[in-house]
VOPAGU-2260 file (C-alpha; in pm, 1 decimal, decimal comma):
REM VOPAGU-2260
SITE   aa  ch    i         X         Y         Z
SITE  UNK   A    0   -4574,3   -6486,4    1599,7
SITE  UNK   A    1   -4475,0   -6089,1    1541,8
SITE  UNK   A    2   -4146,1   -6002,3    1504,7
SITE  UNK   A    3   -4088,2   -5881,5    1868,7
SITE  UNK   A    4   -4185,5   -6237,5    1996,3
SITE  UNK   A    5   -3960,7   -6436,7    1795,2
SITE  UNK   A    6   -3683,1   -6216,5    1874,1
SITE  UNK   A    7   -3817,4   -6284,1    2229,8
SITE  UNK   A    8   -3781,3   -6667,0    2164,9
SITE  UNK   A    9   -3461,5   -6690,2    1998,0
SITE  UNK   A   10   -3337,5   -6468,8    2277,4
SITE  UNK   A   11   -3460,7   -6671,6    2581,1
SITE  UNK   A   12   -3356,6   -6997,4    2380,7
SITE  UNK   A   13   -2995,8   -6864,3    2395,7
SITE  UNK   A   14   -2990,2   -6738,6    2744,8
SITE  UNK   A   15   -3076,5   -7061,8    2891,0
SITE  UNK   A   16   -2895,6   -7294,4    2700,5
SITE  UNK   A   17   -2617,7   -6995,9    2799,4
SITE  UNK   A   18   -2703,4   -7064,1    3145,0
SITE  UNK   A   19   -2647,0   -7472,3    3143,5
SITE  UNK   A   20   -2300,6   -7400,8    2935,1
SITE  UNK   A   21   -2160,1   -7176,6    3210,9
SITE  UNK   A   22   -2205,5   -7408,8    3471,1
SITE  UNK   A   23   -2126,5   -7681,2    3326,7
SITE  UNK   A   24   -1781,9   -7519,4    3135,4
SITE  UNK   A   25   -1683,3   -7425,6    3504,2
SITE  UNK   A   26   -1763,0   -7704,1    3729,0
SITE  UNK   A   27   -1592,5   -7959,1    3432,0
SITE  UNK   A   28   -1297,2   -7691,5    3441,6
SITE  UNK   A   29   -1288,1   -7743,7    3831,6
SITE  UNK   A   30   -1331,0   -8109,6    3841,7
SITE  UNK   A   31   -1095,4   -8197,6    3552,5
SITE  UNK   A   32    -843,5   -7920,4    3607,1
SITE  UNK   A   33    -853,9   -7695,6    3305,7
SITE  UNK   A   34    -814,0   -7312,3    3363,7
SITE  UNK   A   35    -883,7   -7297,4    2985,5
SITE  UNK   A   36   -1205,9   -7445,9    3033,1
SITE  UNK   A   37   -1288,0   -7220,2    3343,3
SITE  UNK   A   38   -1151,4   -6887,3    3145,2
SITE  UNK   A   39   -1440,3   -7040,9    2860,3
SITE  UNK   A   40   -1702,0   -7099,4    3111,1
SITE  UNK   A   41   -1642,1   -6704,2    3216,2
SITE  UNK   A   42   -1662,7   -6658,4    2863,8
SITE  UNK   A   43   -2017,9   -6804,4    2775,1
SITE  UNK   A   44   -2131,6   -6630,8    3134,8
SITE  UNK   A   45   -2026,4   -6276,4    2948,9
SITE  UNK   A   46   -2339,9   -6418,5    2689,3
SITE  UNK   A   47   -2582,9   -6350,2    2989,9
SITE  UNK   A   48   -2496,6   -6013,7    2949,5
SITE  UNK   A   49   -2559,2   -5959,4    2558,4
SITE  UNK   A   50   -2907,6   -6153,2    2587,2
SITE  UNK   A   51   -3000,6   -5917,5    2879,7
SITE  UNK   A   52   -2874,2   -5604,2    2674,3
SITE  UNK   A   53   -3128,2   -5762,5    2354,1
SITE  UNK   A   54   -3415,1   -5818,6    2520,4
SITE  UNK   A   55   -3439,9   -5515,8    2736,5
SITE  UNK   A   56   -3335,7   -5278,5    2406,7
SITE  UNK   A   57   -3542,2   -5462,8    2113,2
SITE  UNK   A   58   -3813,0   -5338,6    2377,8
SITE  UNK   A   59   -3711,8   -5022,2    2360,7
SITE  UNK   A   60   -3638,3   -4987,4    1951,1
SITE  UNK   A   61   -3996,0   -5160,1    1918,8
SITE  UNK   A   62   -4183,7   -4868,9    2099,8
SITE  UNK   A   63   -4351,2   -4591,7    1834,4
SITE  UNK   A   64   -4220,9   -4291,6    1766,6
SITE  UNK   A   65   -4294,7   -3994,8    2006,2
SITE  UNK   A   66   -4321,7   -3629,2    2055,3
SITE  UNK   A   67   -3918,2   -3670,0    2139,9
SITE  UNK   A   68   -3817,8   -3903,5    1926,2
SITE  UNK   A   69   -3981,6   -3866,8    1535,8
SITE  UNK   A   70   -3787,5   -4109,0    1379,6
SITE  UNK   A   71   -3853,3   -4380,1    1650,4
SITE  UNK   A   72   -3663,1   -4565,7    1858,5
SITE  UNK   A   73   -3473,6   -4814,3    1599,2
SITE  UNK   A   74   -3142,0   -4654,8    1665,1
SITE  UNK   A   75   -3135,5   -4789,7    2056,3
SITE  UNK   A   76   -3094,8   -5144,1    1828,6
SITE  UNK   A   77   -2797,0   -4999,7    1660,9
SITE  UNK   A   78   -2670,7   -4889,4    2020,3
SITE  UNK   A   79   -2719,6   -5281,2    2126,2
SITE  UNK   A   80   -2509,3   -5414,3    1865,1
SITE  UNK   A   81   -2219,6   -5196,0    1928,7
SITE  UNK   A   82   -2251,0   -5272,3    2305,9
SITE  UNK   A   83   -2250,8   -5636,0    2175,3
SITE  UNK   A   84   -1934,0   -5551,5    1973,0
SITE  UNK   A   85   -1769,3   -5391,4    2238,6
SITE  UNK   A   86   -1838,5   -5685,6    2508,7
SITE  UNK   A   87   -1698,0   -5906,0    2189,3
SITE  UNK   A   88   -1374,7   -5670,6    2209,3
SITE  UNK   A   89   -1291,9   -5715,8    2564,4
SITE  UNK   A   90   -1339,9   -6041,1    2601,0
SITE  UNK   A   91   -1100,3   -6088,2    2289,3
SITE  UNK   A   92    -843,3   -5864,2    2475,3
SITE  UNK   A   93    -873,3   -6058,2    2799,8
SITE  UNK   A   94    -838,9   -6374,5    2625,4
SITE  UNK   A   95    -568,1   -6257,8    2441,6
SITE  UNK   A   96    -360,7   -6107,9    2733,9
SITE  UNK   A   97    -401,6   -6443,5    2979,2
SITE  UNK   A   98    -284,8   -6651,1    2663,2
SITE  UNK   A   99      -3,1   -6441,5    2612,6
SITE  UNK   A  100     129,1   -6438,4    2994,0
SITE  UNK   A  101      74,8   -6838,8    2977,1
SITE  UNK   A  102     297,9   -6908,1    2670,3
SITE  UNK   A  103     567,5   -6624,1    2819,4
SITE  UNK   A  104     543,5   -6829,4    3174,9
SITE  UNK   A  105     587,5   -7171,2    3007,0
SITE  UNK   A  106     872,8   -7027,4    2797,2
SITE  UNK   A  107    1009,8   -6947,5    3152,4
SITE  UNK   A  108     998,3   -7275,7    3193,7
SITE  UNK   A  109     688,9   -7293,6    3421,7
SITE  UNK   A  110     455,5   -7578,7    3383,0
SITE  UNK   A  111      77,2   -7610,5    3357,2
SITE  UNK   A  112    -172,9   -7915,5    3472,1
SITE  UNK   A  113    -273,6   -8134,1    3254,3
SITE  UNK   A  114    -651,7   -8133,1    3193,9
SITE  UNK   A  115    -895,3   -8425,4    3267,3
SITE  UNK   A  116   -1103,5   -8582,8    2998,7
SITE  UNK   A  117   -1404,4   -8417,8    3142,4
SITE  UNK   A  118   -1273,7   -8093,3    3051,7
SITE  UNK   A  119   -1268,7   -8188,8    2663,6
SITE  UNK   A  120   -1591,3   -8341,6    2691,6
SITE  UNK   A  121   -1734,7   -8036,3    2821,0
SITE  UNK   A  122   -1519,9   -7856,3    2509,8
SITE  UNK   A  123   -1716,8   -8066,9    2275,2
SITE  UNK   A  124   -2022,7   -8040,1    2413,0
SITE  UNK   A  125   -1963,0   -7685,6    2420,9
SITE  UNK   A  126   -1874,3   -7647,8    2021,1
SITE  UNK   A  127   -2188,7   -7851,5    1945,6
SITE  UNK   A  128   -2430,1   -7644,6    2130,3
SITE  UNK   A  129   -2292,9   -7302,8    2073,3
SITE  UNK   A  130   -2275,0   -7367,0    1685,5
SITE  UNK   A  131   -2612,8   -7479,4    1681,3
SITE  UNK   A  132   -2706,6   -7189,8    1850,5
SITE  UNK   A  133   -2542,9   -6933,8    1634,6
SITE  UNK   A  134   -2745,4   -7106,4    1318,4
SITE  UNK   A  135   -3047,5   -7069,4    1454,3
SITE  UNK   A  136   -3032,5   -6719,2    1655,5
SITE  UNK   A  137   -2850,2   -6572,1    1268,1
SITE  UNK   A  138   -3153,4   -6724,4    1075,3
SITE  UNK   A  139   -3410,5   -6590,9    1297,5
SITE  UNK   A  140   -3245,3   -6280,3    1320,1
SITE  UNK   A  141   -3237,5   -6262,9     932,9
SITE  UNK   A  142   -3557,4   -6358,0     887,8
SITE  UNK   A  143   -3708,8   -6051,0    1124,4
SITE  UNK   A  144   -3449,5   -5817,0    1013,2
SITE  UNK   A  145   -3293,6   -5727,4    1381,3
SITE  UNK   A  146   -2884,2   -5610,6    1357,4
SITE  UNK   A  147   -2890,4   -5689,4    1732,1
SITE  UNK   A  148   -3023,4   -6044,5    1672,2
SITE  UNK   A  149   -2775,3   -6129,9    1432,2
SITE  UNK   A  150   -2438,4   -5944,7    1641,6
SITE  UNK   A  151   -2547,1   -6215,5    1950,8
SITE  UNK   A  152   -2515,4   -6501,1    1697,0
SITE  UNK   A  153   -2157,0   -6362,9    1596,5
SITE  UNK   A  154   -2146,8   -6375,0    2002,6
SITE  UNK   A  155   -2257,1   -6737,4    1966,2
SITE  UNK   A  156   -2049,2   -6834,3    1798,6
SITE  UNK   A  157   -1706,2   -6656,8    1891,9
SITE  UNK   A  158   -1813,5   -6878,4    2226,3
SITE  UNK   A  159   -1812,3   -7225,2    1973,4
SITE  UNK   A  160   -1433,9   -7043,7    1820,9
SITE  UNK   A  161   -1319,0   -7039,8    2168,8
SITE  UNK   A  162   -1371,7   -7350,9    2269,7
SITE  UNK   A  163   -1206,1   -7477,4    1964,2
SITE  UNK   A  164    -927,8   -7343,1    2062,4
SITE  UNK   A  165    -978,4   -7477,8    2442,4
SITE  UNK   A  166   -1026,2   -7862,8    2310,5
SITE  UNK   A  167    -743,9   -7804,6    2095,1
SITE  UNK   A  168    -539,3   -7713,6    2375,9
SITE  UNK   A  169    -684,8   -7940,3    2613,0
SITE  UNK   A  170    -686,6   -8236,2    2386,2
SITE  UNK   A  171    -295,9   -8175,4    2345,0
SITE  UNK   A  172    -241,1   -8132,3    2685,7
SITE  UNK   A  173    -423,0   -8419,7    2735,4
SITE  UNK   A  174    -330,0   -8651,2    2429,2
SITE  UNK   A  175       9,2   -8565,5    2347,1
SITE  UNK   A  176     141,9   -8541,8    2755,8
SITE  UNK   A  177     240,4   -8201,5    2998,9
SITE  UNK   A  178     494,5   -8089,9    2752,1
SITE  UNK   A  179     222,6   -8013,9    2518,4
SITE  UNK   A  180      -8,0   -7816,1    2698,4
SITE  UNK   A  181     133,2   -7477,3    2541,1
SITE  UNK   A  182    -111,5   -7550,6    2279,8
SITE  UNK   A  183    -375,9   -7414,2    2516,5
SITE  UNK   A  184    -275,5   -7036,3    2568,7
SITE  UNK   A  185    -140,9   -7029,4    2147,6
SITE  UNK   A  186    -510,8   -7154,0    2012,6
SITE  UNK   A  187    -687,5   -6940,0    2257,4
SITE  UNK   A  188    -419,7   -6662,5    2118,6
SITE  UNK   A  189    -576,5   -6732,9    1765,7
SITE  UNK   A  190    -930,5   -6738,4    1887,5
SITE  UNK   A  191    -917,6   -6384,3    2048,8
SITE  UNK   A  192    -804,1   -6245,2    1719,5
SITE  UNK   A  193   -1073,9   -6386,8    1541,3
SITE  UNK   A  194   -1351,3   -6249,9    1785,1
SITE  UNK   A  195   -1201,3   -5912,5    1778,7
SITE  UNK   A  196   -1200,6   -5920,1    1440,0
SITE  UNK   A  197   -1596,5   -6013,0    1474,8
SITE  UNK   A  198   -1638,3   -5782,8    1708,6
SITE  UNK   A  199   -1456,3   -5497,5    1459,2
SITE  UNK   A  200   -1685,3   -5610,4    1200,4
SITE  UNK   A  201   -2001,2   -5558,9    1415,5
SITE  UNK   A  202   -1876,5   -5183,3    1555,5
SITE  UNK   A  203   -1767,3   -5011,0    1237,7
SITE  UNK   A  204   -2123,4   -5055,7    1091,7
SITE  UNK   A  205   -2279,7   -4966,4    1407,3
SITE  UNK   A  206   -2083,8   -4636,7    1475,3
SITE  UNK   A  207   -2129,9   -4526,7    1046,2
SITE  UNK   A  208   -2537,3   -4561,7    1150,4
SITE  UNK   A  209   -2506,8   -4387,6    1423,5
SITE  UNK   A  210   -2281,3   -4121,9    1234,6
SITE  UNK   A  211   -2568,9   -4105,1     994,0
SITE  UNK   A  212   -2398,9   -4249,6     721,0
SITE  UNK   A  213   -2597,2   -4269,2     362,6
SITE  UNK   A  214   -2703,6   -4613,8     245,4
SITE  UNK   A  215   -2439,2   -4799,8      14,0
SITE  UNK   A  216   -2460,4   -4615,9    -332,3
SITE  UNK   A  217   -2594,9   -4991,5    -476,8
SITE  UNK   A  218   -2893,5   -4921,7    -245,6
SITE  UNK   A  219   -2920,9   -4595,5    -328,1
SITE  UNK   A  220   -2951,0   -4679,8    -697,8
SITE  UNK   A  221   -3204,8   -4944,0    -591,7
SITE  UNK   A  222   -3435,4   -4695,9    -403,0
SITE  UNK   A  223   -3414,2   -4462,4    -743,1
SITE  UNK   A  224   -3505,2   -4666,8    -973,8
SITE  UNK   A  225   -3786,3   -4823,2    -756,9
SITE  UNK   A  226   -3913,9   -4474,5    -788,0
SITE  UNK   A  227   -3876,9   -4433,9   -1114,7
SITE  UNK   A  228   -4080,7   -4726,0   -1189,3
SITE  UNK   A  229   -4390,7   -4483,2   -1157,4
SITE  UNK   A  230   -4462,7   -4321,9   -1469,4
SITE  UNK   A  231   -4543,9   -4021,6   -1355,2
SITE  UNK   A  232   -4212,4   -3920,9   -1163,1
SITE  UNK   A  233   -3840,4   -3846,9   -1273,8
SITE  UNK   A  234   -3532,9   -3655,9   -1191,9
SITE  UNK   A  235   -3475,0   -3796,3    -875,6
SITE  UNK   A  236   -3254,3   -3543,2    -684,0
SITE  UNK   A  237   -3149,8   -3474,3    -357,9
SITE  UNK   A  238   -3159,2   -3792,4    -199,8
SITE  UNK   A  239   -3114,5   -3874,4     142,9
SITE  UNK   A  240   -3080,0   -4179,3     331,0
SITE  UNK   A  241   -2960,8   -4369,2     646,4
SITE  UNK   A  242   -3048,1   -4656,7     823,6
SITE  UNK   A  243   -3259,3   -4651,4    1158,8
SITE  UNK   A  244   -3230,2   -5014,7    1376,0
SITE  UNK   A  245   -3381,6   -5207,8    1114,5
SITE  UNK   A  246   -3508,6   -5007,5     908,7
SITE  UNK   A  247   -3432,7   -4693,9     671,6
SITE  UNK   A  248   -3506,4   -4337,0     618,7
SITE  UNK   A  249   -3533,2   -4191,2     288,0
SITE  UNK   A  250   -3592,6   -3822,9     147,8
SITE  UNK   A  251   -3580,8   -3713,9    -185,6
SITE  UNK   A  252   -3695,2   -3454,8    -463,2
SITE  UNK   A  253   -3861,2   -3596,4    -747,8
SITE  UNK   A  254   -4033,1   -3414,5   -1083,6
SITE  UNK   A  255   -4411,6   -3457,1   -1179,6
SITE  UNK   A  256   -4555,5   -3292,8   -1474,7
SITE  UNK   A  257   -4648,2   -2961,0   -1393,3
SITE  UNK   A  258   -5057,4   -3005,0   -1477,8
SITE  UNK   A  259   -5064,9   -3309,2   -1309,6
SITE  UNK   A  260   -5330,2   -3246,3   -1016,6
SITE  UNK   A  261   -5252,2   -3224,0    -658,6
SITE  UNK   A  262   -5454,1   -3528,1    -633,8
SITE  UNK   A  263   -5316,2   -3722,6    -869,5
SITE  UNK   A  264   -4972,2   -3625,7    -771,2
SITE  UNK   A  265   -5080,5   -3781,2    -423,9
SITE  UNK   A  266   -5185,4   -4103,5    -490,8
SITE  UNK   A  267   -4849,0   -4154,0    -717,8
SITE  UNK   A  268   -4671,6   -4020,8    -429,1
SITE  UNK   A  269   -4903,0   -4328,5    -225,0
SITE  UNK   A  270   -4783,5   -4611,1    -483,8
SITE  UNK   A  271   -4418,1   -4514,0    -476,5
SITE  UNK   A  272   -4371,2   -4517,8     -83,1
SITE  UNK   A  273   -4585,9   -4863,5     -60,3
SITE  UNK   A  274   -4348,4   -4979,5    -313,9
SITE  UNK   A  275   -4059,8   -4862,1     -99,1
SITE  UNK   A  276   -4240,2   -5036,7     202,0
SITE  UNK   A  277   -4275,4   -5352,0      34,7
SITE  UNK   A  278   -3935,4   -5379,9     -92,6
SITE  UNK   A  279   -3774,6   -5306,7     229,7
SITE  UNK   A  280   -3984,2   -5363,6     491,7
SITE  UNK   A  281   -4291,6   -5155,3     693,5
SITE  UNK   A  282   -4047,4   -4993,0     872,6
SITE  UNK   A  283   -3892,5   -4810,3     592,2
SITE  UNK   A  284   -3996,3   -4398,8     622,6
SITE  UNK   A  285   -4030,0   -4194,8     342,1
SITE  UNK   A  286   -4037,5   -3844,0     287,9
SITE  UNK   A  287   -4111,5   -3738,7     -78,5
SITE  UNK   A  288   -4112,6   -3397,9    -245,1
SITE  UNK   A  289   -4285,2   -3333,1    -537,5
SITE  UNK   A  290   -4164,0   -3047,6    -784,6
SITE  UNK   A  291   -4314,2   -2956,6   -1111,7
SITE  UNK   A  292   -4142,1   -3050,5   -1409,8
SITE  UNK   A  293   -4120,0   -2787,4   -1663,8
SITE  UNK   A  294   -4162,9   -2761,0   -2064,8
SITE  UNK   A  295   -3783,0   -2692,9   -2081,5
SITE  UNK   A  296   -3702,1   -3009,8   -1897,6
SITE  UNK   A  297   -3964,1   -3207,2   -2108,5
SITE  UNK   A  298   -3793,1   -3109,5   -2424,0
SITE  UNK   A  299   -3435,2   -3140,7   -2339,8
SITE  UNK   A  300   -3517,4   -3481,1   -2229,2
């Protein structure tokens, strides 16, 4: 299975299991009386979205480069994960806004329905599944080295953090009688913050790549002395690099001896950027040019 059709799998996998939580979050919310467990059915249905937005731009980012776009397409992955992100964020802030007019209304001295015990089944049910999927859509993700596969775990599992917060809330209400039920809209309070802090976490990245920013310097380092495990090359200068999707671009300057042949030169230039392939995947570009190194620099070094 290529890497296209597991991201395919893990994808589909989600958006059905996505499919069975929504219903069932919002019909348990109507039968047993929970508005927290209807606002978390509307949540998970916001995951229909964010499997749509993966499938239809891993697509894309998996297409080969053309006359208009020479790099390829991987950076229509990197747009994915910050829609992802940004779908995190407003969901966060509508959570977070509700939650905070239901603690200031109960303050007021309004009340709110108890829940049924259906509506903390659901809850549980809901924690289980959602957690389970967030494992297995992160390893997959990891394993095929897809940003956008790994953001809709995060989005799996800021689902699983909100219903914590709704069976805490519900099982107060529920447990611990009416006067308790505040405990609802303050752990759903808590949850928001947490999945805008996931969803912060998943942006910043997205918007550096997309600003072209250069590889950590750790990386960097990496790449140079990967290079400078040939023999014939040194003085690596000039180096640029920045991520595209899932994979990277790097350019750089490097120093052969100046009688070295053009066809020797070559073929180190050939075992340096299948090292760089191999190291960080077939999807890694490389753009190497080779300099002669002169007497001078031979003896000062």
């Amino acid at each position: 299975m290529n890497r296209e059709q597991q991201i395919y799998r893990v994808t589909w996998v989600g958006f059905f299991a996505n499919l069975f939580l929504s219903v069932g979050k919002i019909a348990a919310g109507i039968v047993g009386r929970s508005g927290a467990m209807i606002a978390d059915g509307i949540h998970s249905i916001s995951d229909f979205a964010t499997d749509l937005v993966v499938m239809i731009f891993v697509k894309v980012s998996a297409m080969p480069k053309d006359d208009d776009h020479d790099y390829g397409h991987g950076k229509f992955e990197t747009l994915a994960t910050i829609i992802i992100g940004m779908a995190l964020f407003v969901v966060a802030v509508g959570i977070f806004w509700k939650s905070i007019k239901l603690v200031v209304d109960v303050a007021n001295g309004q009340t709110i329905e108890p829940p049924e015990a259906i509506a903390f089944a659901a809850a549980a049910v809901s924690i289980a599944v959602k957690e389970g999927l967030y494992r297995y859509t992160k390893r997959i993700g990891e394993k095929v080295g897809s940003q956008v596969v790994v953001a809709n775990a995060w989005h799996h599992r800021s689902d699983a953090l909100s219903s914590i917060g709704t069976l805490l809330g519900i099982g107060g209400a529920y447990f611990l009688g009416q006067k308790w039920a505040v405990l609802d809209p303050i752990a759903a309070i808590i949850v928001s913050l947490l999945i805008a802090k996931v969803a912060y976490d998943l942006i910043k990245p997205g918007i550096g790549e997309m600003l072209e920013r250069s590889l950590p310097k750790e990386q960097e380092d990496e790449i140079e002395s990967i290079v400078l495990s040939n023999k014939h090359f040194s003085d690596v200068h000039n180096l640029k690099t920045r991520r595209i999707g899932s994979g990277i671009a790097i350019e750089m300057h490097v120093r052969v001896p100046g009688s070295m042949t053009v066809s020797d030169a070559h073929e180190a230039t050939d075992d340096v950027e299948h090292r760089l392939r191999e190291h960080y995947g077939q999807r890694t570009q490389v753009i190497l040019h080779v300099e002669p190194r002169r007497e001078s620099d031979k003896r000062n070094g």
